[in-house]
C-alpha positions in Angstrom: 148.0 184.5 72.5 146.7 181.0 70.9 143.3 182.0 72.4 143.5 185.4 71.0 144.4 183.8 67.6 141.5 181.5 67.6 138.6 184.3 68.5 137.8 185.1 64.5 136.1 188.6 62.7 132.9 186.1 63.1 133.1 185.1 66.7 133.9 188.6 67.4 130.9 189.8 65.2 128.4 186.8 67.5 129.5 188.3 70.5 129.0 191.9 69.9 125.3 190.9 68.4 125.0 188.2 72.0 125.7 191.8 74.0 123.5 194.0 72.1 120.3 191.7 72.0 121.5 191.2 76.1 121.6 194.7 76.7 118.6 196.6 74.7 115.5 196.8 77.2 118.0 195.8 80.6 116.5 198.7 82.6 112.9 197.2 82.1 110.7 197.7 84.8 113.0 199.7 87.3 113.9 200.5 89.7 111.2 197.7 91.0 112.7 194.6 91.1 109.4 192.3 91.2 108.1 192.9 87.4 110.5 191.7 85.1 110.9 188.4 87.2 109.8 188.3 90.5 112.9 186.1 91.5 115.0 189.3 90.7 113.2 190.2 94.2 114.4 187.9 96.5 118.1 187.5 94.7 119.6 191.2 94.6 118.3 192.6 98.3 120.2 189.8 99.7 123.3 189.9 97.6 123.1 193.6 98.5 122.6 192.8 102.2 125.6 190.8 102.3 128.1 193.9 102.2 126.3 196.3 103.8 126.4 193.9 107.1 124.2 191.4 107.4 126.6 188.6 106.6 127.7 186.0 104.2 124.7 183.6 105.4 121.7 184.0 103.2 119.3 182.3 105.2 117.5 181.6 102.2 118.2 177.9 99.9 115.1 178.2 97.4 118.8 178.2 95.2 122.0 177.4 95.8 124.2 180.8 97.0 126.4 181.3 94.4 124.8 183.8 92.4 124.2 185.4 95.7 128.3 185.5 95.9 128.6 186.8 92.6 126.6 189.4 92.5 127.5 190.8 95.9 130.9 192.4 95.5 129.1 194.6 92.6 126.5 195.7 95.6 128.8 197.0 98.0 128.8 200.5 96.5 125.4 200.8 96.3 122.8 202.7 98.6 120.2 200.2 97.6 120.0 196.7 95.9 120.7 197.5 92.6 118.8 195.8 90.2 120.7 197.0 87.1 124.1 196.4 88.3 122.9 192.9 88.4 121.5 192.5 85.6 124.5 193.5 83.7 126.6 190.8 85.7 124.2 188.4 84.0 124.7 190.1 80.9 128.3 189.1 81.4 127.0 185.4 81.8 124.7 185.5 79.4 127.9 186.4 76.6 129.9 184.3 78.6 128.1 181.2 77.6 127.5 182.2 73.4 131.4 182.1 74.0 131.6 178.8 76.1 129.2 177.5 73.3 131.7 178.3 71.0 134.4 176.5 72.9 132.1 173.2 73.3 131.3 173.2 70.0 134.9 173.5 68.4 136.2 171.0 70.8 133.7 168.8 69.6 133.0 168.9 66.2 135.4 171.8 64.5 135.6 175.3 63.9 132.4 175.4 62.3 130.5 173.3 64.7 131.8 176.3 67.5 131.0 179.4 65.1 127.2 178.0 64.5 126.8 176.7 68.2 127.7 180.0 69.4 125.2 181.6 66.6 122.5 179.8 68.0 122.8 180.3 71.7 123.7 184.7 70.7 120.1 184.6 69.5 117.9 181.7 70.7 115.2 183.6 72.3 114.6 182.6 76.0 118.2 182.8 76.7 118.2 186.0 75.3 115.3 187.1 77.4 116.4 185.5 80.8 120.1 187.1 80.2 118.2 190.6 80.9 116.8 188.9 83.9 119.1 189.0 87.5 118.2 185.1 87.6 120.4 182.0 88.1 119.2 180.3 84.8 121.8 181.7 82.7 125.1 181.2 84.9 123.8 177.5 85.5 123.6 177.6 82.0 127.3 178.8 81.1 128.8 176.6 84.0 127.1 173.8 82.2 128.6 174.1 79.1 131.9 174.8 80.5 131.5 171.6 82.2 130.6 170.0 79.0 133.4 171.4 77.1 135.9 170.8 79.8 134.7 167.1 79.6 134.9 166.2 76.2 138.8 167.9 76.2 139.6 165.2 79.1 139.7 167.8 81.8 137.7 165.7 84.1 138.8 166.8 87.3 138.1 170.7 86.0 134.9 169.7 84.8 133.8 168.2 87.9 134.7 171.5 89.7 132.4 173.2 86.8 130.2 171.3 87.6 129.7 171.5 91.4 129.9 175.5 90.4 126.8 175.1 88.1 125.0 173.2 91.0 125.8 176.1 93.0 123.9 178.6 90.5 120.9 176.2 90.6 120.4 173.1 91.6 119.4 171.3 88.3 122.7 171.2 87.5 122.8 168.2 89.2 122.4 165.9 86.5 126.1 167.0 84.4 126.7 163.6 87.1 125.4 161.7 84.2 127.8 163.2 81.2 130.8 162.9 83.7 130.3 159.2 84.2 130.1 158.6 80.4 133.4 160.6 79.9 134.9 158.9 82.6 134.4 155.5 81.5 136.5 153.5 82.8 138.5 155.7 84.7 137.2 155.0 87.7 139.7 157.0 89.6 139.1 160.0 88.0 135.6 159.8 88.2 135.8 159.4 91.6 138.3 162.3 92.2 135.8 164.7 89.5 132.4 164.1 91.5 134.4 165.2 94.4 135.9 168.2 93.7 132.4 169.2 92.1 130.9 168.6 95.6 134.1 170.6 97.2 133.2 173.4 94.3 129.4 173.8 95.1 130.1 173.7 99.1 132.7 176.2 98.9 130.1 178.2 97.1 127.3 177.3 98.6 128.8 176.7 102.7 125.7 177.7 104.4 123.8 174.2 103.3 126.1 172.8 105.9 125.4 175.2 108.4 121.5 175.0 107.9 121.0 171.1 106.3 117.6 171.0 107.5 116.6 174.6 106.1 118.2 173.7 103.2 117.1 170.5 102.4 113.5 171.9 103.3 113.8 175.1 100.6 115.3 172.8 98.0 113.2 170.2 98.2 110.3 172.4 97.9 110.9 174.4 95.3 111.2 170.9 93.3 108.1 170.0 94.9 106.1 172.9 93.2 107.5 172.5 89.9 106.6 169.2 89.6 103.0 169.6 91.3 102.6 172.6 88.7 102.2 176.5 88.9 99.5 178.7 87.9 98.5 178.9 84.3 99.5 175.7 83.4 96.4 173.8 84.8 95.3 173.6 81.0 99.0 172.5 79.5 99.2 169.8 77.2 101.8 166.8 78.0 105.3 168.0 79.6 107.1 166.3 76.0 104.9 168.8 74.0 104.7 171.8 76.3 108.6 172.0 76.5 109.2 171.0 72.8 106.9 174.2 71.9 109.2 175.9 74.4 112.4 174.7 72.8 110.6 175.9 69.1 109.8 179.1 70.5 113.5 179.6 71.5 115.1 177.9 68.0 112.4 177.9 65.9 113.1 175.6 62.6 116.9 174.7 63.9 115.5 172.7 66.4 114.7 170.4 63.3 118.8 170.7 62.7 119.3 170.2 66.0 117.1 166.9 67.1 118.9 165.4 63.4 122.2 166.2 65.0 121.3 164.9 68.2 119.9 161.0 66.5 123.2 161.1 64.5 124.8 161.7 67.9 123.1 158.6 69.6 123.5 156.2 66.0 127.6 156.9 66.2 128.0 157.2 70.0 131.7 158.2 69.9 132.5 159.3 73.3 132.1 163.2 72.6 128.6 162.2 71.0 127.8 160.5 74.2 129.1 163.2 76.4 126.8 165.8 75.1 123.8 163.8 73.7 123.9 161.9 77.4 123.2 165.4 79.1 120.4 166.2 76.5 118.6 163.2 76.9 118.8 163.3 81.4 117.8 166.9 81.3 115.0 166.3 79.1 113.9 163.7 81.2 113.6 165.2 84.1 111.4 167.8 82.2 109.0 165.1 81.8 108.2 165.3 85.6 107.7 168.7 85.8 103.7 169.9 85.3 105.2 173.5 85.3 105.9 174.5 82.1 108.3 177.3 82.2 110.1 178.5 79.2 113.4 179.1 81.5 114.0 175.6 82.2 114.9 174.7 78.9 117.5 177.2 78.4 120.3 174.4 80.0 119.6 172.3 76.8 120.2 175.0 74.5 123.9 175.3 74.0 124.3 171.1 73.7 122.0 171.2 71.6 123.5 174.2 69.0 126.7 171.6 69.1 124.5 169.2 68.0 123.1 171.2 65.1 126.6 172.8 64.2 128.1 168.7 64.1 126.9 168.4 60.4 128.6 170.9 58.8 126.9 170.7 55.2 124.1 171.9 56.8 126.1 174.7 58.4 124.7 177.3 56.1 121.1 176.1 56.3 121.5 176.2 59.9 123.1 179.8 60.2 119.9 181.3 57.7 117.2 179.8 59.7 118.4 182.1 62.7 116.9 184.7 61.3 113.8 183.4 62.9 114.7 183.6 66.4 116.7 186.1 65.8 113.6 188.6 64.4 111.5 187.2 67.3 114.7 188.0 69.7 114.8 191.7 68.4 110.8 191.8 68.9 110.9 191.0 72.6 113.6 193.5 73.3 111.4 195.9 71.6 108.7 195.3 74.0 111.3 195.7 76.8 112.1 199.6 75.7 108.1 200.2 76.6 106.9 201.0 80.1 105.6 198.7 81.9 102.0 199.1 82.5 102.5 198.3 86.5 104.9 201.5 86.4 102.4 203.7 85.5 99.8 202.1 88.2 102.3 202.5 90.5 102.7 206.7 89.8 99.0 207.0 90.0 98.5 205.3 92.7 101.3 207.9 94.8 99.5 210.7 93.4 95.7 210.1 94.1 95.6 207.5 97.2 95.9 209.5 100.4 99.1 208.3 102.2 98.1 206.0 104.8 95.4 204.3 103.2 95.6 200.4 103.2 95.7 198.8 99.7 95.6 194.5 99.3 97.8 194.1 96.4 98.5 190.9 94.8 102.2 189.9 94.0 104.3 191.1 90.7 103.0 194.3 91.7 105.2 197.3 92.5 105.6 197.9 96.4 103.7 201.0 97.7 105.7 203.0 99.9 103.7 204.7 102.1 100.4 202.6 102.8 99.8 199.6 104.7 99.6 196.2 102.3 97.7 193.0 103.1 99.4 191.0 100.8 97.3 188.5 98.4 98.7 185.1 98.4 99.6 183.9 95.0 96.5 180.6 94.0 98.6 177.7 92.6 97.6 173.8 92.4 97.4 171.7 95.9 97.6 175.7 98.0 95.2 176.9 100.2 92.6 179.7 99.6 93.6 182.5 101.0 90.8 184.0 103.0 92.2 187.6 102.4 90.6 187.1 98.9 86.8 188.4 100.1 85.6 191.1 100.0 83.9 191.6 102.7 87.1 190.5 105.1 89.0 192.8 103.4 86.5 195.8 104.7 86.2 194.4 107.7 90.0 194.7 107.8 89.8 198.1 107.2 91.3 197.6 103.3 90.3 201.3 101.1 91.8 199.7 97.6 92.6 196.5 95.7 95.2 196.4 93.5 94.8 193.8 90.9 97.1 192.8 87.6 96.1 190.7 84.9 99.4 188.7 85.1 97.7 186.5 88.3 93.8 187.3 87.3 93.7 186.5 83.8 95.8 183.3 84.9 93.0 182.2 87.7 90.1 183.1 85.7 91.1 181.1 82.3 91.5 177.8 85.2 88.1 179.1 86.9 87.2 175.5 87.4 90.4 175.1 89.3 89.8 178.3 91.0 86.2 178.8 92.0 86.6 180.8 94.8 89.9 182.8 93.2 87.8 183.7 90.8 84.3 184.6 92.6 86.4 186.7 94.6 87.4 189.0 90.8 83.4 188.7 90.2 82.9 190.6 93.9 85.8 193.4 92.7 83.6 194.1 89.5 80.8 195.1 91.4 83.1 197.7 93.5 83.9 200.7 92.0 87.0 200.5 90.1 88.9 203.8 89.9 91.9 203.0 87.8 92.7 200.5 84.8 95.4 200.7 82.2 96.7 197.9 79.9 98.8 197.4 77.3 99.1 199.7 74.2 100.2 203.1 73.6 103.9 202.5 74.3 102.9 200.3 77.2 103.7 196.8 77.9 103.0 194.3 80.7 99.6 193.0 81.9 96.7 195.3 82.8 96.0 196.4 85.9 93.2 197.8 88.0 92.2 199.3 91.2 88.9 199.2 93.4 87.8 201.0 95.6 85.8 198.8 98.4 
């Protein structure tokens, strides 16, 4: 009943406005699971395989497994992996952590710290477009600030097992090891007795790691590996610091201002709860440094420590709550784009209706799968990976391939970094002078990147 009592008309008002944002545009792309985030691909089929008997083992440690667990029990009545039911179990997550946001931010800094930490985090932008997405960012990303919250209260031992539970939904979560320490001062025992039941918590979630240490380590580690050799399209990036502050402004927008003031105030007055949070701030951020891919997901961690952060000086409270009408106007234009069809959706219907059944296509990934004709995969060009020799021409007829299919999300990527990509990109030139027999972009009530097919 206290709980009840504390959640006010304007916590109650957040939320509903966290859920609609979450939910407006969630059947984006279906029922292919490959356009919207390609991760959505290789999470869902395996949840979905785990109840319809393949096991509890995924086989599979790019991530930890407990999303996998999580979204598995919603699977079991489903013919096929079920993308939306997913999605909507992130949804959950996603107004899961405006509320844990909430929590951190009254436990730290008052009722008004909570109410404008959880305003921010309803409608910071790359949280809101990740919480349509059946991904692990966001339930790392309530699990951290549960963690968070849970230290700052004292709760040690229940943050640690929050903290081995966030480190089950993605690995990065590791580094909550740094704001346990400083809340643990001291208390040597109860340090000790936190980091273990957050190890306990993220094996019991995540089992198979023991069962496969080797796979494991060898999926982890290179997943890391890539991210901080880079990805495709950010050969041309500026400096990590800058890249991922834009990031951070494109989610925020002017509160990030509010938010870096709160976080040097923070650091100047270094009370234990100031340390706590501004401690998991500054590690996080670190580690971005290493990372030459610039994704806009892997800044979404930092955003509900640092909403507290803004929401700490309360005179600025009302500032703070009237900038959000900046993220919160570009929030309502993404999901806008969402309620369009994707391009890649109508590719995929013309495609069925005008290539004879049988023929064999070479697709490249983030393409819808093609039921009914034989694919020769094209390998996705990233820095320090080997050309794939598939991308010819000439091979390709010589391997008896009828079509290309082609999307703008991987080609206008390669060709802006032709210097990286020479022979990436020679091999778009040799396409051109095919016949191509289909092309749609965006526009019209479409979205998504254009897409073509040739004819060799």
């Amino acid at each position: 009943m206290a709980l009840l009592r504390r959640l006010s008309l304007p916590l109650a008002a957040i939320l509903v406005l966290a859920a609609a944002l979450r939910l407006v545009g969630i059947q984006y792309g279906l029922p292919f699971g490959n356009l919207l985030n390609p991760d959505e691909q290789s999470i869902v089929p395996r949840s979905w395989a785990m109840v319809h008997g393949h096991g509890l083992d995924p086989h599979w440690f790019d991530y930890p497994s407990l999303l996998l667990y999580v979204l598995a029990p919603f699977q079991a009545w489903q013919h096929d992996p079920s993308y939306l039911t997913a999605r909507l179990v992130v949804v959950a997550f996603g107004v899961g952590t405006v509320a844990a946001a909430w929590w951190l931010g009254r436990v730290s800094y008052g009722r008004t710290a909570g109410l404008v930490a959880a305003a921010i985090v309803a409608v910071e932008t790359v949280g809101v477009a990740y919480s349509h997405m059946a991904v692990t960012d966001i339930p790392m990303t309530a699990l951290i600030t549960v963690s968070l919250a849970l230290a700052v209260t004292g709760r040690l031992e229940w943050a640690g097992v929050a903290a081995g539970l966030a480190a089950s939904a993605k690995y990065p979560a590791v580094f909550l090891v740094v704001p346990l320490v400083v809340a643990a001062w001291g208390r040597w025992r109860r340090l000790a007795i936190s980091l273990g039941l957050a190890v306990l918590a993220f094996l019991a979630t995540s089992p198979f790691v023991l069962v496969h240490p080797h796979q494991a380590w060898s999926d982890a580690t290179r997943v890391q590996r890539l991210a901080r050799d880079g990805w495709l399209g950010f050969e041309h990036d500026s400096w990590a610091l800058f890249s991922f502050t834009g990031k951070l402004w494109g989610g925020l927008g002017p509160v990030l201002v509010i938010a870096a003031i709160g976080l040097v105030l923070a650091l100047r007055r270094h009370s234990r709860t100031d340390l706590i949070i501004a401690s998991f701030v500054l590690v996080y951020f670190a580690d971005l440094l290493t990372i030459r891919a610039h994704f806009d997901r892997y800044v979404i961690p930092l955003v509900p420590a640092l909403a507290v952060l803004a929401g700490r000086q309360r005179a600025l409270a009302p500032l703070t709550l009237a900038l959000l009408i900046v993220p919160l106007v570009w929030a309502i234009g993404d999901d806008a784009r969402l309620t369009r069809t994707d391009t890649r959706v109508v590719a995929h219907a013309w495609i069925d209706s005008h290539l004879p059944a049988g023929t064999t296509v070479a697709a490249e990934s983030s393409t819808p799968e093609l039921e009914g004709h034989p694919i020769v995969g094209l390998a996705l060009p990233g820095p320090g990976r080997p050309f794939d020799p598939d991308r010819n021409v000439a091979r390709l007829r010589a391997e008896g391939v009828s079509y290309v299919l082609v999307t703008g999300a991987i080609a206008d990527r390669v060709l802006a970094a032709r210097d990286h990509y020479p022979r990436e990109a020679r091999f778009y030139d040799q396409l051109k002078r095919t016949r191509r027999v289909y092309h749609v972009q965006a526009g019209h009530g479409l979205t998504g990147p254009c897409v073509s097919v040739y004819r060799l």
